[in-house]
C-alpha positions as CSV (number, residue, x, y, z in Angstrom):
1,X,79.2,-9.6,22.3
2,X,75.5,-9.5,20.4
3,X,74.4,-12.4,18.7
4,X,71.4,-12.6,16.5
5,X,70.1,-14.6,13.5
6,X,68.4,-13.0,10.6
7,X,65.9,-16.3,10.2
8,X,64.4,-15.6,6.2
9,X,62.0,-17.1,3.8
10,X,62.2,-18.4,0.6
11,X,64.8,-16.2,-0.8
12,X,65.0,-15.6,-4.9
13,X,68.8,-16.4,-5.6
14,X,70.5,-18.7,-8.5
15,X,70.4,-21.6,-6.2
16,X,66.7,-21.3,-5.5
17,X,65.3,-20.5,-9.2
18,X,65.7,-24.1,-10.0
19,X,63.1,-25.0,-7.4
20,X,61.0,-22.1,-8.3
21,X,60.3,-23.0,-12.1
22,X,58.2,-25.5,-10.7
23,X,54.4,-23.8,-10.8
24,X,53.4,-25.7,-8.1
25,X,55.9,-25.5,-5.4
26,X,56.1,-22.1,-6.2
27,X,52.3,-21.4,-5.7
28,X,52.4,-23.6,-2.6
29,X,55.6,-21.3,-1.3
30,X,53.8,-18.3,-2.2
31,X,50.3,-19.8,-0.4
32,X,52.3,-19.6,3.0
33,X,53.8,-15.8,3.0
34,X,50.9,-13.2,3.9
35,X,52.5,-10.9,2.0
36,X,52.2,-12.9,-1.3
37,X,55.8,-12.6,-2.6
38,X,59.5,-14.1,-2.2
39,X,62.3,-12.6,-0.6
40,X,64.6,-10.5,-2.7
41,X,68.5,-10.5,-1.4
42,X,67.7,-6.7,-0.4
43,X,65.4,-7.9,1.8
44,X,68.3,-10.6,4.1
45,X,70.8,-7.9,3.5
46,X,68.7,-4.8,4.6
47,X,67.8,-7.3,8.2
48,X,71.4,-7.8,8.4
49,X,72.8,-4.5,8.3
50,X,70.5,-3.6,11.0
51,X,71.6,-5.9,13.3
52,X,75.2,-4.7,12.6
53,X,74.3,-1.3,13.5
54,X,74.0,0.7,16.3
55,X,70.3,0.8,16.0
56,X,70.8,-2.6,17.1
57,X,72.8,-2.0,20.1
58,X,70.2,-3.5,22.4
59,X,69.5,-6.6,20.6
60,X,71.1,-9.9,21.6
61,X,69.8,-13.5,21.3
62,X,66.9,-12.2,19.0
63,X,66.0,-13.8,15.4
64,X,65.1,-11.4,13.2
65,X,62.4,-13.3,11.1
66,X,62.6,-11.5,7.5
67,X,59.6,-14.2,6.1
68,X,57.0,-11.9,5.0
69,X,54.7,-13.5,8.3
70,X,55.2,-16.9,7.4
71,X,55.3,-17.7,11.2
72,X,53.0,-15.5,11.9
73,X,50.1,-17.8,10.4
């Protein structure tokens, strides 16, 4: 049995927009992701069908941080 987490960022979907209209939480979300842009739902489900596949076979009790190096500041 593998078990890993896919662990993303702010992720564009109808439930976030709402929060995103305003200017300045956006700009403050945005400040905090090197690479300067929101997560798409590509992006979570792209991580997650790695982890399902057998390039994956060797990864157990990982997280898989798909937050375009927000932890990495």
């Amino acid at each position: 049995i593998r078990v890993n987490t896919v662990c993303p960022t702010f992720v564009v979907t109808p439930m976030t927009k709402e929060f995103l209209k305003s200017k300045k939480f956006k700009r403050e979300v945005l400040g905090n992701i090197p690479l300067g842009r929101l997560a798409e739902l590509s992006d979570i489900a792209t991580a997650t069908v790695f982890l399902a596949s057998d390039a994956a076979l060797m990864n157990t009790g990982n997280s898989l941080l798909v937050d375009g190096g927000w932890n990495a500041k």
